[in-house]
C-alpha positions as CSV (number, residue, x, y, z in Angstrom):
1,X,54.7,44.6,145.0
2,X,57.1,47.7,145.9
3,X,55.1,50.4,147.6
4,X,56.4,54.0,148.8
5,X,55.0,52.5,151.9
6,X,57.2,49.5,152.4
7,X,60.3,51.8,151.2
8,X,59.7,54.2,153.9
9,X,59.1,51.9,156.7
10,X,62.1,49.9,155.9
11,X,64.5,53.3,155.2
12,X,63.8,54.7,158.5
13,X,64.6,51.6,160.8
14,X,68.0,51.7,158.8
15,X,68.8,55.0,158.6
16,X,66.7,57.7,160.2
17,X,63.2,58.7,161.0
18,X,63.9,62.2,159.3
19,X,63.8,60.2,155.9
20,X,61.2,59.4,153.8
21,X,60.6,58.8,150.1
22,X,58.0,61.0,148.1
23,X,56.7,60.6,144.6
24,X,57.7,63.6,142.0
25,X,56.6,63.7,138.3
26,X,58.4,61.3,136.6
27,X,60.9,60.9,139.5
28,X,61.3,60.5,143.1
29,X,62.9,61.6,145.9
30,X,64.7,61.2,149.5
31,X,63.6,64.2,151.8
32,X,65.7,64.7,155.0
33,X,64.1,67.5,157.7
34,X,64.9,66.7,161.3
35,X,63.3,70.4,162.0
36,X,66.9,72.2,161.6
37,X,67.8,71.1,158.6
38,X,66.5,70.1,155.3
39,X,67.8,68.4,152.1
40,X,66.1,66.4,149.0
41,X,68.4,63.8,146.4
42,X,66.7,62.9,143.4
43,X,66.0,59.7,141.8
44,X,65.3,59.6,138.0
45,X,62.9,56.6,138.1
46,X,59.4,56.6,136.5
47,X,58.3,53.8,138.4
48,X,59.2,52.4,142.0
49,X,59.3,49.2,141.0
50,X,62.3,50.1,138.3
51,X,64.4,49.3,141.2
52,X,64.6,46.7,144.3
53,X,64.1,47.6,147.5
54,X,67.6,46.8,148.2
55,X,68.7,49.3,145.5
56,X,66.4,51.9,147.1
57,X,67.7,51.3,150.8
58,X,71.4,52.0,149.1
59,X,70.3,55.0,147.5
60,X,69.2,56.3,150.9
61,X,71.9,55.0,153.2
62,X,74.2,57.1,150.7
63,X,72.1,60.2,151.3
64,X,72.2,59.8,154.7
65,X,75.7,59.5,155.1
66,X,76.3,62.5,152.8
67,X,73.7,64.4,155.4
68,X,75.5,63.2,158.8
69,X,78.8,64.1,156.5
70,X,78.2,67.6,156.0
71,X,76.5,68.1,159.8
């Protein structure tokens, strides 16, 4: 089984340790704050488990590019 957990272990050895997955209402989504800077990108999702964990490390590799894009 998926947890937010697993997610956010796995998204920060790929990406960053600034990154971490959090639960909204009826959606969740990637928060980015390394201190200076901070950023959120929604996923429309009800339930973790409506996508894989590979479909949630792409969702955040893309926000993390478009964060180190924009730096």
């Amino acid at each position: 089984m998926l947890t937010i957990k697993k997610v956010n272990n796995e998204l920060r050895a790929i990406t960053s340790q600034y990154i971490e997955l959090v639960k909204g209402q009826g959606y969740y989504y990637f928060v980015y704050d390394d201190g200076r800077r901070y950023s959120t990108a929604s996923v429309y999702v009800n339930s973790l488990n409506q996508l894989s964990l590979d479909t949630w490390l792409y969702e955040a590799r893309c926000f993390y590019a478009t964060i180190q894009a924009i730096k």
